[in-house]
Structure formats: structure tokens, C-alpha cells
N, CA, C and O of each residue as an XYZ file, in Angstrom:
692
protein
N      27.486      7.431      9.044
C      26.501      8.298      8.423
C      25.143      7.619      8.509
O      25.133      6.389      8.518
N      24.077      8.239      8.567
C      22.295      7.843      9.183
C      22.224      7.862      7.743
O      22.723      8.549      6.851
N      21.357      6.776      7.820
C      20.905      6.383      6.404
C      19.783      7.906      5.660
O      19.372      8.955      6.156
N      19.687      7.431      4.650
C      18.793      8.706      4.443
C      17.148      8.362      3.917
O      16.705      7.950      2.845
N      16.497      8.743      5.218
C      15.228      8.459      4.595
C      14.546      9.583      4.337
O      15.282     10.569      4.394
N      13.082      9.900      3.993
C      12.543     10.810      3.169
C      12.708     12.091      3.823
O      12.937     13.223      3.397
N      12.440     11.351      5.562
C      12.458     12.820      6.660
C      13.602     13.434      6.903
O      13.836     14.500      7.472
N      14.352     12.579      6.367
C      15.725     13.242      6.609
C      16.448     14.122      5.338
O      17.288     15.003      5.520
N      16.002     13.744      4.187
C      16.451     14.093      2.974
C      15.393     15.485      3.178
O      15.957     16.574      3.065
N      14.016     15.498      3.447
C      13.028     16.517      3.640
C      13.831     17.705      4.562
O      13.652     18.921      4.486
N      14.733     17.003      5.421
C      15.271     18.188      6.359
C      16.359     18.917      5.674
O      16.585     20.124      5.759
N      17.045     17.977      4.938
C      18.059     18.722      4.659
C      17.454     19.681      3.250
O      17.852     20.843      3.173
N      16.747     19.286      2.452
C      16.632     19.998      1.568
C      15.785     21.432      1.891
O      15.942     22.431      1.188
N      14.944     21.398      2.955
C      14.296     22.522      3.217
C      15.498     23.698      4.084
O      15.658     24.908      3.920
N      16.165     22.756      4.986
C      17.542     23.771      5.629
C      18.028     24.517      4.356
O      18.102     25.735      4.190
N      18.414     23.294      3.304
C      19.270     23.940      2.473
C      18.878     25.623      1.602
O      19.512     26.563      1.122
N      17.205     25.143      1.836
C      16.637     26.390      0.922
C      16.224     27.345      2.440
O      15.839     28.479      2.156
N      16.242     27.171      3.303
C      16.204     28.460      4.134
C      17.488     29.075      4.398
O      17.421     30.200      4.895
N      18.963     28.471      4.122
C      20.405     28.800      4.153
C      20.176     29.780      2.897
O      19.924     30.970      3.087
N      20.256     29.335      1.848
C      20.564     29.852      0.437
C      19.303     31.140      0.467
O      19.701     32.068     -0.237
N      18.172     31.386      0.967
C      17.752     32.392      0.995
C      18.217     33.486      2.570
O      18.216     34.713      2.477
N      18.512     32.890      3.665
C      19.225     34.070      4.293
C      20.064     34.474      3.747
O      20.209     35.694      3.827
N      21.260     33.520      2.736
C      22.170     34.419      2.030
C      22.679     35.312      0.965
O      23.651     36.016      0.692
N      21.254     34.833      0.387
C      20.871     36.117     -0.649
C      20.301     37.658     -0.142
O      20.633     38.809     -0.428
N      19.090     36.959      0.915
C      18.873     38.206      1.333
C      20.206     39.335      2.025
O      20.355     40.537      1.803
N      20.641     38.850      2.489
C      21.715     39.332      3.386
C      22.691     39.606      1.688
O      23.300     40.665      1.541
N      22.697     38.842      0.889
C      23.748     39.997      0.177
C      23.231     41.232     -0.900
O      23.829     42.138     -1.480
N      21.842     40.795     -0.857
C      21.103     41.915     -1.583
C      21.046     43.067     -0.713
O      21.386     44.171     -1.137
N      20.547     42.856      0.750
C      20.978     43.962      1.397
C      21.976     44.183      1.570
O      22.054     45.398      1.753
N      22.939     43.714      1.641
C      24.754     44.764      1.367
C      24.595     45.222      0.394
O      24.417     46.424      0.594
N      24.518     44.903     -1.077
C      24.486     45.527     -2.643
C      23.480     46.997     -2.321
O      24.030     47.994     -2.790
N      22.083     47.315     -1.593
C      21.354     48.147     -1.650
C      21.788     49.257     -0.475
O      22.272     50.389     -0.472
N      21.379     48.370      0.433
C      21.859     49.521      1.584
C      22.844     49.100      2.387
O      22.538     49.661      3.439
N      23.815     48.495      2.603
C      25.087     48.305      2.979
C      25.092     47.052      4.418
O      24.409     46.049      4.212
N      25.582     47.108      5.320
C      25.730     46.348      6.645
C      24.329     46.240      7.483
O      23.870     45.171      7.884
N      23.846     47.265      7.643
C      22.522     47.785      8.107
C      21.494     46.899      7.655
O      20.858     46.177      8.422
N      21.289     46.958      6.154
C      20.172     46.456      5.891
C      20.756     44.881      5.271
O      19.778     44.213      4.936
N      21.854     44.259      5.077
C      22.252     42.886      5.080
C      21.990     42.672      6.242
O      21.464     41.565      6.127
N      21.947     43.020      7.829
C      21.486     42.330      8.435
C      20.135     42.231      8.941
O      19.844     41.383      9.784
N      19.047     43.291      8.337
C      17.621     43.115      8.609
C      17.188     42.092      7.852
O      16.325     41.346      8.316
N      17.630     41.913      6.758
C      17.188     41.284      5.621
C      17.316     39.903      5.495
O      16.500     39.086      5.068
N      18.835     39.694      6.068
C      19.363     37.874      6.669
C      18.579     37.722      7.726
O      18.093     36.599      7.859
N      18.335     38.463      8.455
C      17.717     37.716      9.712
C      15.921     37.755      9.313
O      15.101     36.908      9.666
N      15.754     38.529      8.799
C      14.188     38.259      8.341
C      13.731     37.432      7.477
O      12.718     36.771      7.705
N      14.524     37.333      6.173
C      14.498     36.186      5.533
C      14.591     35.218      6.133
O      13.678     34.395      6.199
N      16.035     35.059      6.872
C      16.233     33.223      7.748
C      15.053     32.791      8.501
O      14.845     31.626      8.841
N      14.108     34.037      8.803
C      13.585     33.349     10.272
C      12.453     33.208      9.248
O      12.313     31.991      9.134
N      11.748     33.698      8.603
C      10.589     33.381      7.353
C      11.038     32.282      6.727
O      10.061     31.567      6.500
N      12.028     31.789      6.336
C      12.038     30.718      5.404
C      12.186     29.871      6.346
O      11.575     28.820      6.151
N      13.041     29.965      7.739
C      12.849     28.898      8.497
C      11.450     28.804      8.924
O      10.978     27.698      8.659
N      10.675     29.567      9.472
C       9.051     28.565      9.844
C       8.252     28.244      8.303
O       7.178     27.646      8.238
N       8.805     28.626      7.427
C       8.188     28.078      5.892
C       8.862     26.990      5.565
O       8.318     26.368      4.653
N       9.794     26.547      5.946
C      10.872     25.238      6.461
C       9.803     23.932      6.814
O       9.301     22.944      6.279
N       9.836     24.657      8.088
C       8.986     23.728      9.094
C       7.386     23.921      8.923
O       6.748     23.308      9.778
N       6.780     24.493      8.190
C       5.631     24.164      8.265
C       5.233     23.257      6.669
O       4.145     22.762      6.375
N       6.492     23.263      5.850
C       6.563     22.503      4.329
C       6.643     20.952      5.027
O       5.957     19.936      4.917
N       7.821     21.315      5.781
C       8.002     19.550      6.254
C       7.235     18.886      7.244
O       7.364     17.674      7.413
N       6.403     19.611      7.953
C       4.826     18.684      8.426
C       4.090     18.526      7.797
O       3.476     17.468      7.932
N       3.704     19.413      6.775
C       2.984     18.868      6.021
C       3.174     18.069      5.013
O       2.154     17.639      4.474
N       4.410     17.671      4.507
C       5.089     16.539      3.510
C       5.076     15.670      4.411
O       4.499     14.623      4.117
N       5.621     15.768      5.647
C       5.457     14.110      6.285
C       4.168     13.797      6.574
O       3.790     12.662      6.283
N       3.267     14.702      7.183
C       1.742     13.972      7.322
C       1.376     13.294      6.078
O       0.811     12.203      6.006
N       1.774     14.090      5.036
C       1.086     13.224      3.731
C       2.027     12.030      3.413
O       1.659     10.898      3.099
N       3.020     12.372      3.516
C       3.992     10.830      3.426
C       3.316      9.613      4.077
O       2.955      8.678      3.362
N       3.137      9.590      5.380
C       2.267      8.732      6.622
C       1.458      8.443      6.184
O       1.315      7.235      5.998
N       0.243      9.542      5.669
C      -1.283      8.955      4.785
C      -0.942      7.977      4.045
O      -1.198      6.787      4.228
N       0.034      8.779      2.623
C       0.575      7.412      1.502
C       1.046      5.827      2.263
O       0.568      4.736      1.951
N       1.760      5.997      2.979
C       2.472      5.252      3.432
C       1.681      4.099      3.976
O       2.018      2.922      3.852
N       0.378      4.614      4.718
C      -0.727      3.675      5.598
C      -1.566      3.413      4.387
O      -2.346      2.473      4.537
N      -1.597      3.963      3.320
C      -3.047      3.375      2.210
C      -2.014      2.911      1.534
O      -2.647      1.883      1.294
N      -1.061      2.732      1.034
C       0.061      1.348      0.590
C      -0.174     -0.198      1.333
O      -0.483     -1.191      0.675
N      -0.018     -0.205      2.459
C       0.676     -0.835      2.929
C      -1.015     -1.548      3.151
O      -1.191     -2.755      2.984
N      -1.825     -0.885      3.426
C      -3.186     -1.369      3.774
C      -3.761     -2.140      2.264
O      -4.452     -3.156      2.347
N      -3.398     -1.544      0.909
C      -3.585     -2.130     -0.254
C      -2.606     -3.400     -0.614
O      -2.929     -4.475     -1.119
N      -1.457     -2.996     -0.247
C      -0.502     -4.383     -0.711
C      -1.046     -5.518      0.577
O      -0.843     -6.689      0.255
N      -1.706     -5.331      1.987
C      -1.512     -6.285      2.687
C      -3.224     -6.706      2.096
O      -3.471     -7.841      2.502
N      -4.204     -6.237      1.433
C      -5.150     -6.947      0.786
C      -5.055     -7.375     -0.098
O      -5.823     -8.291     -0.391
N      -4.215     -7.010     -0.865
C      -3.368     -8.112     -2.228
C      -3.020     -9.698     -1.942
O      -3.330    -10.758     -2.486
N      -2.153     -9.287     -0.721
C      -1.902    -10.484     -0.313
C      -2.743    -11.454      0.401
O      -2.396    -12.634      0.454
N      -3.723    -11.078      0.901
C      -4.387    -11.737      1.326
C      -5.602    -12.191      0.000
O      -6.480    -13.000      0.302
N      -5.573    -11.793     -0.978
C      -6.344    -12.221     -1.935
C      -5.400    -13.369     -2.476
O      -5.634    -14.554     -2.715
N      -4.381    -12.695     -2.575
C      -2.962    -14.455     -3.246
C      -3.597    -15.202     -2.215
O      -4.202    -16.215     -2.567
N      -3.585    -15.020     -1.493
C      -3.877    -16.253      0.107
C      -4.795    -16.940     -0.082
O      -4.707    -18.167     -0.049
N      -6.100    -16.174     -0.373
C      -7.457    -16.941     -0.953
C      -7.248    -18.119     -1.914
O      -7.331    -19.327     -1.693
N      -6.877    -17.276     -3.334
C      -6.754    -18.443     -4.307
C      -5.691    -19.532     -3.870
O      -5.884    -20.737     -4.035
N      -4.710    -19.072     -3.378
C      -3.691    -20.651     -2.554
C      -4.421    -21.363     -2.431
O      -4.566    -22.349     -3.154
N      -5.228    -21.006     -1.283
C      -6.245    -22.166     -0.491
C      -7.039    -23.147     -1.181
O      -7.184    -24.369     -1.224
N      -7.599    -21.850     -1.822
C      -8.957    -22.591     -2.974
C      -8.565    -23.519     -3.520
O      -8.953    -24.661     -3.271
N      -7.364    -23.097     -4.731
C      -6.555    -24.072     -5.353
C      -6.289    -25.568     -4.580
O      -6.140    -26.708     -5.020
N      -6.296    -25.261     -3.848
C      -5.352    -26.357     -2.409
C      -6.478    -27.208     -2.231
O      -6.157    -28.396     -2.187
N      -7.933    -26.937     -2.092
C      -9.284    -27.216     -1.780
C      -9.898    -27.852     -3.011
O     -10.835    -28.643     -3.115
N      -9.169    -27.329     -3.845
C      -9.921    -27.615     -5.429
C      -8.586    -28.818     -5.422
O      -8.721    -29.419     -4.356
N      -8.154    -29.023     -5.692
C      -6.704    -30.274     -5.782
C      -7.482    -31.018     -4.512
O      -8.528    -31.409     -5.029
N      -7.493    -31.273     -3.600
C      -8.441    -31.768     -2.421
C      -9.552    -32.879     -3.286
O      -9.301    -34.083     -3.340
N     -11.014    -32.161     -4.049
C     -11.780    -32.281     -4.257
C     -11.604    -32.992     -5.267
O     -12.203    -34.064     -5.363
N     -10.773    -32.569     -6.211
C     -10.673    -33.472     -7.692
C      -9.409    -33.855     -7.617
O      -8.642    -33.238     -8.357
N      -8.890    -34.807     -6.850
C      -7.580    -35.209     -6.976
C      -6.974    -35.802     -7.873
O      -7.681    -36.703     -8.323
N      -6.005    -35.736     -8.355
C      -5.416    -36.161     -9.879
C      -4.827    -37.773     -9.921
O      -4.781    -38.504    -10.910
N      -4.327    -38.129     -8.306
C      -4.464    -39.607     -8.149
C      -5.680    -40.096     -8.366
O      -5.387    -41.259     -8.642
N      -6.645    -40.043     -8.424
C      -7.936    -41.128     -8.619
C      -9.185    -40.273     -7.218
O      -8.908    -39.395     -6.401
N     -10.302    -40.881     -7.417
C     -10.609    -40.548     -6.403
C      -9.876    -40.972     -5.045
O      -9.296    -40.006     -4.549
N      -9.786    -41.777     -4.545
C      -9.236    -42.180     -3.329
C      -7.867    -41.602     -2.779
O      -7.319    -41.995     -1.749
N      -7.378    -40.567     -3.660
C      -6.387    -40.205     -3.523
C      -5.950    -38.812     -2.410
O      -4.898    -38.172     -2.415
N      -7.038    -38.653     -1.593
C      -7.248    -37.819     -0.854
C      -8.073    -38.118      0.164
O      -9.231    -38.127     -0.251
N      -7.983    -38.424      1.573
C      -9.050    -38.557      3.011
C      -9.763    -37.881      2.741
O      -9.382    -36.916      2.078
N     -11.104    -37.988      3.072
C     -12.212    -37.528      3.631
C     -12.026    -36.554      4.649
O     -12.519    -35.477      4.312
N     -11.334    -36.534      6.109
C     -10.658    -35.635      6.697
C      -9.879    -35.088      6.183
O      -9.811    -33.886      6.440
N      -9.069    -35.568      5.374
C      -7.892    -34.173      4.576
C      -8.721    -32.976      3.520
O      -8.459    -31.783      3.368
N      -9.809    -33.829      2.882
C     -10.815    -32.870      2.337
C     -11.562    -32.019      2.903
O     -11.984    -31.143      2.149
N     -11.993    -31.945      4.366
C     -12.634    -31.509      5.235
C     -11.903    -30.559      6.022
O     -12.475    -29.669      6.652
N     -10.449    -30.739      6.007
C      -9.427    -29.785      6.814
C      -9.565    -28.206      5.713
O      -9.980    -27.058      5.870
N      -8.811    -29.182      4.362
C      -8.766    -28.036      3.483
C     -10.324    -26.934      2.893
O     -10.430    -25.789      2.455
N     -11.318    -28.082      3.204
C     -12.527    -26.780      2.773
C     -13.074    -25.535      3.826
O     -13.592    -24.434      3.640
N     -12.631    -26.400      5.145
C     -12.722    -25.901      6.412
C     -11.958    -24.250      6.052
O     -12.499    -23.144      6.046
N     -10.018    -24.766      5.676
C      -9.431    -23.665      5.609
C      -9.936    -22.809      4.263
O      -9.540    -21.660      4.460
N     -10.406    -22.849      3.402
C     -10.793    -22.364      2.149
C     -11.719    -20.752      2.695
O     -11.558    -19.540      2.551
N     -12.864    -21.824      3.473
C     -13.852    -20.504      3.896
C     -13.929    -20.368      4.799
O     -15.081    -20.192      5.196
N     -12.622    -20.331      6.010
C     -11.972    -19.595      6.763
C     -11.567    -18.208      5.984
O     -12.045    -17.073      5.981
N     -10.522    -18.804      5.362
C      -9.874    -17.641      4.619
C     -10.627    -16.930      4.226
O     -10.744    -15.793      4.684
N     -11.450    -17.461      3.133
C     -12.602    -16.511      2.087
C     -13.623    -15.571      3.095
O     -14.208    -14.554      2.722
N     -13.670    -16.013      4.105
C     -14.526    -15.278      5.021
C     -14.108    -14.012      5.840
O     -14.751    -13.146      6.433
N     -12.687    -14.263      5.623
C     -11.780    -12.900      6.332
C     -12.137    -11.214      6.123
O     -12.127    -10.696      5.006
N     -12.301    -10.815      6.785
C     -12.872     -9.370      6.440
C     -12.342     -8.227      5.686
O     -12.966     -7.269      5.230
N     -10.449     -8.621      5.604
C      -9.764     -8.080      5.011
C      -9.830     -8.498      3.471
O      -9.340     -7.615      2.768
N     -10.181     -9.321      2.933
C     -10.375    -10.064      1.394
C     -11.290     -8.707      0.627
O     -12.428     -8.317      0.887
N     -10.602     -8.351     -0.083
C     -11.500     -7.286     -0.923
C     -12.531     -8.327     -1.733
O     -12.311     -9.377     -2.337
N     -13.982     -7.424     -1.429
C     -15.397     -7.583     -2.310
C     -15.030     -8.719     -3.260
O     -14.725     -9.844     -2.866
N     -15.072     -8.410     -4.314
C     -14.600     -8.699     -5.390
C     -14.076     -9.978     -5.337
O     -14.662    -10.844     -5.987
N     -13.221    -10.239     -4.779
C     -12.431    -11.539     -4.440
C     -12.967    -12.267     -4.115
O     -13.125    -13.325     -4.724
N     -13.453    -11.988     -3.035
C     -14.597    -12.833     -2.208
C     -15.641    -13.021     -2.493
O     -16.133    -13.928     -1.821
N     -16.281    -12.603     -3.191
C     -17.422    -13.370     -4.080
C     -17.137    -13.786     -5.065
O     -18.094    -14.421     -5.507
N     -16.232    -13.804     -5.784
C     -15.446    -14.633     -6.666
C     -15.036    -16.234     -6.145
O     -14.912    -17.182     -6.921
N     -14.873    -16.298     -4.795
C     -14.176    -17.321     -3.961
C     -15.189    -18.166     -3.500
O     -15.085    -19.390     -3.427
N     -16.538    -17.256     -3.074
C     -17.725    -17.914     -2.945
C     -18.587    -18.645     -3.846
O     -19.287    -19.618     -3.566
N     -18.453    -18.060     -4.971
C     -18.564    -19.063     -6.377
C     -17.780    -20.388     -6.215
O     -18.459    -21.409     -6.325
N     -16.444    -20.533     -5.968
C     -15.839    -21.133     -6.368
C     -16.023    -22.479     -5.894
O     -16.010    -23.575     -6.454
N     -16.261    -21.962     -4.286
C     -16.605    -23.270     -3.003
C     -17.911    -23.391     -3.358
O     -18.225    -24.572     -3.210
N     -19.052    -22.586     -3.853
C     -20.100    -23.492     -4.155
C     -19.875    -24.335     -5.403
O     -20.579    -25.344     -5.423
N     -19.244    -24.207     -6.223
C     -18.686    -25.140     -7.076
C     -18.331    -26.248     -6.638
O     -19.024    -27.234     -6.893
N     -17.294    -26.347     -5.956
C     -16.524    -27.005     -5.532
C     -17.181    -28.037     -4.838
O     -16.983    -29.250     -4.907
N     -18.360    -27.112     -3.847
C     -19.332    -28.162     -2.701
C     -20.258    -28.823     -3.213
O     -21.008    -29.414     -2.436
N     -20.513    -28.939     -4.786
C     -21.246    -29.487     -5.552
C     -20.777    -30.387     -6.610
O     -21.545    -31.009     -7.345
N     -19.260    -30.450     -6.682
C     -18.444    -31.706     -7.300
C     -18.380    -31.048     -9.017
O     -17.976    -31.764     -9.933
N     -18.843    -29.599     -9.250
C     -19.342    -29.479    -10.429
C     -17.895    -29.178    -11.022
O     -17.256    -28.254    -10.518
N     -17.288    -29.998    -12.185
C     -15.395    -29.583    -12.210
C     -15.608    -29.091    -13.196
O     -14.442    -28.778    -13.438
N     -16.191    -28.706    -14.093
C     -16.579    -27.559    -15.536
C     -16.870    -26.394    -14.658
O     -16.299    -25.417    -15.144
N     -17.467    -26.100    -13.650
C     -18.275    -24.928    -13.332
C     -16.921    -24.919    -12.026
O     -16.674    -23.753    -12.335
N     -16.481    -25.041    -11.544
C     -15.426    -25.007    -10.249
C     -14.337    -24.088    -11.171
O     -13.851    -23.026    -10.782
N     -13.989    -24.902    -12.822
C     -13.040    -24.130    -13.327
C     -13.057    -23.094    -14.199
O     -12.155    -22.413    -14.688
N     -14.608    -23.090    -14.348
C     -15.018    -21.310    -14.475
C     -14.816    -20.351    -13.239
O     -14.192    -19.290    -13.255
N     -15.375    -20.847    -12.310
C     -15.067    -19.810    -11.080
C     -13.974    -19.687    -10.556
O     -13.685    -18.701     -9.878
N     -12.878    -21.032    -10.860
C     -11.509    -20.403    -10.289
C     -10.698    -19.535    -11.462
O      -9.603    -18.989    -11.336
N     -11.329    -19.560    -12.329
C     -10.902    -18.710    -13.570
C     -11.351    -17.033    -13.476
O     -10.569    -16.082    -13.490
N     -13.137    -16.972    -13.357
C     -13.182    -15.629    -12.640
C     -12.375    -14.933    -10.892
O     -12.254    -13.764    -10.528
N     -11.979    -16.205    -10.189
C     -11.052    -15.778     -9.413
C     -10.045    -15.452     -9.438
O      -9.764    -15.020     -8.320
N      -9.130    -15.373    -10.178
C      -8.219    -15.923    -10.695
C      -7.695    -14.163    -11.242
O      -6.774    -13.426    -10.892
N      -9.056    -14.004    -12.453
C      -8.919    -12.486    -12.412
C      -9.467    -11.164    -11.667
O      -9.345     -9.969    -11.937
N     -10.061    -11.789    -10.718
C     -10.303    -10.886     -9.637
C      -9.504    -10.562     -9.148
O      -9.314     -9.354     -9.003
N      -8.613    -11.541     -8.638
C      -7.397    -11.399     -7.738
C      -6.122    -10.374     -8.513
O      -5.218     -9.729     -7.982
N      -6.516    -10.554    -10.078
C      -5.629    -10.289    -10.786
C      -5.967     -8.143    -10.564
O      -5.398     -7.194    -10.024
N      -6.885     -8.329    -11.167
C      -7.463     -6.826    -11.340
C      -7.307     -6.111    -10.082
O      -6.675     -5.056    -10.143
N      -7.850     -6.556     -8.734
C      -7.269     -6.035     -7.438
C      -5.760     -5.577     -7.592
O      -5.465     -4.382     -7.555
N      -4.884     -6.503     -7.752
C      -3.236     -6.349     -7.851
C      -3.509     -5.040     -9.032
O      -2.687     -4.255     -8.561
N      -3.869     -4.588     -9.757
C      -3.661     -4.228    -11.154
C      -4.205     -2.264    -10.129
O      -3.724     -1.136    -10.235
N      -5.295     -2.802     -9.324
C      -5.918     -1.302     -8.821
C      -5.075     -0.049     -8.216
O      -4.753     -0.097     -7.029
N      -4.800      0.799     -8.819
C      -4.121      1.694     -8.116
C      -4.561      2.116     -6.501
O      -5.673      2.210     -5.982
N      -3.375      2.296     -6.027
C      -3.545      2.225     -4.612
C      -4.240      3.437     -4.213
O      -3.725      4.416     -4.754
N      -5.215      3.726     -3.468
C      -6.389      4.899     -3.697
C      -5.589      5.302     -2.122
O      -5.460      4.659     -1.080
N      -5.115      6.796     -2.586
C      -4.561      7.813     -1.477
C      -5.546      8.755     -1.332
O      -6.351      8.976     -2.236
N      -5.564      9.485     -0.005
C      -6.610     10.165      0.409
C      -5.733     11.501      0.161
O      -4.516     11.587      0.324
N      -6.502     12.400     -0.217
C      -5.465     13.701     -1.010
C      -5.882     14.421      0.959
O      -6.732     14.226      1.829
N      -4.682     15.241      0.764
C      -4.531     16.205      2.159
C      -5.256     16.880      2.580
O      -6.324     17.256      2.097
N      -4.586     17.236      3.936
C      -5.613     18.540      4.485
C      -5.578     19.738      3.859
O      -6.300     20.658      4.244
């Protein structure tokens, strides 16, 4: 048995309602006017509910597809905002290392700020985030660790409130 996904559950349920109305029609016309008009009535009904069938289920799947692409386009900027603060974090641990100063290269500090505003610079990083992130590295590029952990704090809920945004669907044709 084929698994059942929406297009398929969409097929069967629209068959099911163009079946159940040829067979009403068709027995309302036996009850009224006998053989004659059960079969004008099944076959006119079937063939009306079938292209009302098929024109329900293109237009449920086009809009399915819309939903489906502004999901997937919102959860993959989510994630790339988690991605940001990783880094930062990663950049900020770098900068103020908890071994002592010496507890981190000069090149290992330079790899990770490198990757910080790589990331932060990505085009996919929603607004918001990213100037949140840009705070953070000017913090950061200034040694300031009171003001670094204000801005990874307003990052922190940037990233948060993004996750929190309902996923904005474009209503149909």
C-alpha cells in the first residue's frame, strides 16, 4: 500500500465525493422519473462533480506547494540564525577564554572571528539577527565583556523572536 500523502488523501477524498454524488443523483432520478432520468442525472452529476473534483484538487495542491515553500524557506532561516549565535558564542569563548588569557592562539582567534562574520554576513540571516550579531562582533572587536554580553543577550532574543514568528504564507490565487 502507497503511503498516504496529502495528494493522495486529496484524491481520494474528492473521488469519494464525486462517487457519492453520482449516486444520489442517479437515485433521486429513479425515485422522480424512473430509469430515464437516473441516468441523465448520474451521468451529469458524475461528470460536474468530477471536473469540480479536479479543479478543488489543483487548487489545494498549488496552495499546499506555496505553504510548503514559505515553511521550509522560514524554518531554513531559523536555522541559520541558530548558526549565527553558534558561531558568535564560539568567537565570544575565543575572545574571553575561561583558561586565562593565553588560553586561546591568536590564529585560533582569527579563524573563529573570520567564521563569525562570514556567517553574520550571509544573506539568508534575517534583519533582525543580523544586526543583533553586528553589535555583538563590534563588541567583541573591542574586548568590551559587559557590552559583548549585552549584545549576545539582545541576540540571543532576536534569534529567539524570529523562531517565535509565524511563518508568513502568501494567501492564493
Amino acid at each position: 500500500m502507497s503511503p498516504l500523502t496529502p495528494a493522495r488523501a486529496l484524491l481520494l477524498v474528492t473521488s469519494g465525493i464525486a462517487c457519492l454524488a453520482t449516486a444520489a443523483s442517479a437515485l433521486v432520478g429513479l425515485v422522480v422519473g424512473g430509469p430515464p432520468a437516473a441516468l441523465v442525472l448520474g451521468i451529469s452529476a458524475g461528470a460536474g462533480s468530477a471536473v469540480g473534483a479536479f479543479l478543488v484538487r489543483r487548487r489545494a495542491l498549488a496552495s499546499h506547494a506555496r505553504a510548503r515553500t514559505a515553511v521550509m524557506a522560514h524554518g531554513y532561516a531559523e536555522g541559520v540564525a541558530q548558526y549565527v549565535l553558534l558561531i558568535i558564542s564560539n568567537y565570544a569563548a575565543a575572545v574571553f577564554p575561561r583558561s586565562g588569557p593565553h588560553g586561546v592562539t591568536p590564529e585560533e582567534r582569527a579563524a573563529r572571528r573570520t567564521d563569525a562574520y562570514r556567517i553574520a554576513a550571509e544573506e539568508e540571516v534575517p534583519h533582525r539577527v543580523r544586526e543583533a550579531a553586528a553589535d555583538v562582533l563590534a563588541a567583541l572587536d573591542e574586548g568590551d565583556r559587559s557590552g559583548s554580553a549585552v549584545a549576545q543577550t539582545a541576540l540571543v532574543i532576536a534569534v529567539r523572536e524570529h523562531a517565535r514568528q509565524p511563518v508568513p504564507l502568501r494567501p492564493g490565487p
